[in-house]
N, C-alpha and C positions, 0 to 999 in steps of 0.2 A: 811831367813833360807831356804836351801835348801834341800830337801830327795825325796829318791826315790818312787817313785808312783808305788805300783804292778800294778797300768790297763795300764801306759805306759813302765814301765820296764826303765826309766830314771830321773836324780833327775828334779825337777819340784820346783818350792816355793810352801811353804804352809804355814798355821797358826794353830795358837794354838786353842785349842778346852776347853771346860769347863772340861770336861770328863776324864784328867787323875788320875789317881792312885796306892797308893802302889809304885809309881818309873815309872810307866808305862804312855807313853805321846802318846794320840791320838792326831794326826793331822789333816786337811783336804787342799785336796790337793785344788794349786789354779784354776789350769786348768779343773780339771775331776769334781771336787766337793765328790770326795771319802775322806771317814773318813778311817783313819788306824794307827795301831801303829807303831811308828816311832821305837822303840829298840824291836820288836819282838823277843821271845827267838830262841837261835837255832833249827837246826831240832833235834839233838843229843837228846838235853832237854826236845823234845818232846817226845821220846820213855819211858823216864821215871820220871825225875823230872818234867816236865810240864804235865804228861801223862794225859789225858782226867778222867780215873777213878777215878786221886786225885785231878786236876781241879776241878772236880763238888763236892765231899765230902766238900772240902776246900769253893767252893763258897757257898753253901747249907750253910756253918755255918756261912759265912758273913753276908747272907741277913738276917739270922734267927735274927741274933745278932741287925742288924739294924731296920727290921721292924718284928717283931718278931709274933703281930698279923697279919697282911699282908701275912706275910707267912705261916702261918697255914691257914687263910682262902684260899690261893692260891695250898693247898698241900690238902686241904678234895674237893675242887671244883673238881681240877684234879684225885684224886682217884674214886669220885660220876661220872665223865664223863666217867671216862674207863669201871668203872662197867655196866652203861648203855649204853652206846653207844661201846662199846667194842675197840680193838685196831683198831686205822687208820691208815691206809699205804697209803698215798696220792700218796706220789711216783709213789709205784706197779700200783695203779687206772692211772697215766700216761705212764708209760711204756705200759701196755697191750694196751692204746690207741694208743701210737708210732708206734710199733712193728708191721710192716704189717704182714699179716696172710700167714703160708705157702703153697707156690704152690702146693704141692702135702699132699692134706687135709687129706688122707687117713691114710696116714701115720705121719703125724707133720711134714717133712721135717726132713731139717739138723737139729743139739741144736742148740741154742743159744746162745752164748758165750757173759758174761756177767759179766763186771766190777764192783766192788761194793767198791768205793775210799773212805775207811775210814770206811769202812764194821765194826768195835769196835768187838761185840763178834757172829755177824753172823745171829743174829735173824733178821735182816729187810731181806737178801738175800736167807734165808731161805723161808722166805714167801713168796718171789716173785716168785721161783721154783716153791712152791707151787701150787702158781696162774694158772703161766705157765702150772705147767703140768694137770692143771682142765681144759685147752684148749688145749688138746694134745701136749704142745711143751715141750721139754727136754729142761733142762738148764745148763751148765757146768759155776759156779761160778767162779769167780775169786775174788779175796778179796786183797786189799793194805791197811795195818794198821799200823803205825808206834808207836804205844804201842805194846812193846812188852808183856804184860801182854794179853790184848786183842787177840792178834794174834794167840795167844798159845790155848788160847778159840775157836777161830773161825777154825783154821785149820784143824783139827781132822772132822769138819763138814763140812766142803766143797770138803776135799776129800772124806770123804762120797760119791759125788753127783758126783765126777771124775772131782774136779776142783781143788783151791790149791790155800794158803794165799802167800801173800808175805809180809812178814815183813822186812818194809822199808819204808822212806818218799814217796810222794805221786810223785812227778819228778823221784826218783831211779825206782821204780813201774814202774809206764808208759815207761818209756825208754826202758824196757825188756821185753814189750810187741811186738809181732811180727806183720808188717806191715797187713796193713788191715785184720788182725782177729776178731777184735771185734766190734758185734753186737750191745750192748747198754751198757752205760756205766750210772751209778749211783750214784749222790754224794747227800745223806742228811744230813745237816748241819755238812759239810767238808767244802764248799771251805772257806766258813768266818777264816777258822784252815791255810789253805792254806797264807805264805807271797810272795808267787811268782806264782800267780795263772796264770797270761798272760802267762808266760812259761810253766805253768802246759798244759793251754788247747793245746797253739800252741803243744808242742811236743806229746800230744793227738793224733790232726789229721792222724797222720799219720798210728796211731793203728785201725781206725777205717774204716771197711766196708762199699763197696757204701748203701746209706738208714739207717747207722746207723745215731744215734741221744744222747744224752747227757741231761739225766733228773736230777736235781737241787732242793733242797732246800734251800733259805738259811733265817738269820733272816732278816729284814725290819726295816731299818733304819728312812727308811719314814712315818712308820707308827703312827697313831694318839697317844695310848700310850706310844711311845718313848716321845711325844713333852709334853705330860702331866706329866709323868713319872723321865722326865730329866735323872738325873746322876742314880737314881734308876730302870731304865726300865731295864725290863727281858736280855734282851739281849745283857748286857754287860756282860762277863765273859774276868777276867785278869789271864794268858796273852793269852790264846790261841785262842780268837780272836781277828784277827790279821789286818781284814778286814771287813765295815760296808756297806753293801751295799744296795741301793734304786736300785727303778724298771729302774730309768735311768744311773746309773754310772754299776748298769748289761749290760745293753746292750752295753754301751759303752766297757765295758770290750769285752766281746762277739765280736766286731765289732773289736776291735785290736787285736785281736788272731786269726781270719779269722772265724767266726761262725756270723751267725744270730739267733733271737730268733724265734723261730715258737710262734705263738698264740695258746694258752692253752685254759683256758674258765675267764670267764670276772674278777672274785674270785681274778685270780692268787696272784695281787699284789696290792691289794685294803687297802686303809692305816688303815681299820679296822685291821686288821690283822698284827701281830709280825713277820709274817713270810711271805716269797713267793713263791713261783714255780717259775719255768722257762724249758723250753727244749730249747736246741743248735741244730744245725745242721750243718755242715762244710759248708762254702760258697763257693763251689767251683766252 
């Protein structure tokens, strides 16, 4: 059997996986070792019958229904960790590390124009303005969301800040973005939503400024609770993720779309962890 691999953008064999459901068939490919769903819905589907805010409603009462204690104890852990440790934007903490500082300190420089791929209702891109401007820099938001619900949320606040959503898949987005304008671009836990991500970053490059860079989250496939966890680990959500990716089938992604990974800190993608970082940077 053959399908199409998103890290090569060509059909490839692959086999079957333990892991589907509901109708929904992960694969893994033979050559890359990437996990992904072979019937992805469309993008269309995703603006509003697959839309991310009924996604999680819907997944939320799966699991509850399946492991019912598991999930309460996994919903009071996470409420006792925000209240004490308060919200973490990992991300923002590597962007301001990216971001070299600008030349003329006096004044912050130019904004920073800054992509936020799957920005949902605006709060992660909001913070990171934030951040920014606690070190003098301005930030003109740019947000791509393809929930139209979400979009509708987030726009009204970004032109706030003199920036502006664009509601539309994540390829429509980037395409309308004008050659080398942007500064840093943002996806947490987007690209796993993404079925054509190689095309996504390749037609990227071309949006992006010399020094700019591409900061990432996504879940971890390789991680130790995935192996213990099996078909119940956090990280499966049907269908909108589309794509499972380990710290090596990233980079191999990253590597066929012309990008390398810069080194983060040792954390990034350590299989304790459900989840990883990554930053890109154009190979050019």
């Amino acid at each position: 059997m053959k399908t199409t691999c998103p890290i090569l953008g060509r059909p490839t064999a692959v086999e079957a996986t333990p892991y589907d459901r509901d109708g929904w068939r992960l694969v893994r490919c033979s050559e890359t070792g990437l996990v992904f769903l072979a019937n992805p819905p469309a993008y269309e589907e995703l603006a509003e019958t697959f839309a991310w805010e009924r996604t999680t409603v819907a997944e939320t009462a799966h699991r509850r229904s399946e492991e019912p204690v598991f999930s309460t104890f996994s919903r009071l852990w996470k409420r006792t960790r925000r209240r004490y440790q308060g919200s973490r934007n990992r991300i923002a903490t590597l962007a301001l590390k990216r971001v070299r500082p600008p030349t003329d300190r006096k004044h912050g420089g130019p904004p920073l124009r800054v992509v936020d791929i799957g920005c949902a209702g605006g709060d992660r891109m909001l913070d990171l303005c934030d951040r920014f401007a606690r070190r003098g820099r301005e930030v003109v938001p740019i947000g791509i969301e393809i929930s139209t619900t979400l979009a509708a949320i987030a726009a009204p606040r970004f032109e706030s800040k003199g920036g502006c959503v664009l509601a539309c898949s994540a390829l429509d987005g980037v395409a309308r973005l004008e050659p080398r304008s942007i500064d840093l671009v943002v996806m947490s836990a987007f690209l796993e939503h993404e079925a054509r991500p190689r095309d996504l970053l390749a037609t990227l490059r071309d949006s992006l400024s010399k020094g700019a860079c591409i900061v990432l989250k996504v879940p971890n496939f390789a991680s130790w609770n995935r192996l213990i966890r099996g078909r119940r680990w956090c990280g499966f959500r049907y269908p909108d993720h589309v794509s499972y990716f380990t710290p090596a089938t990233l980079a191999r992604l990253a590597s066929e779309s012309g990008y390398r990974v810069l080194p983060n800190t040792w954390g990034d993608g350590m299989p304790l962890s459900d989840n990883m970082y990554a930053t890109l940077t154009p190979d050019r």
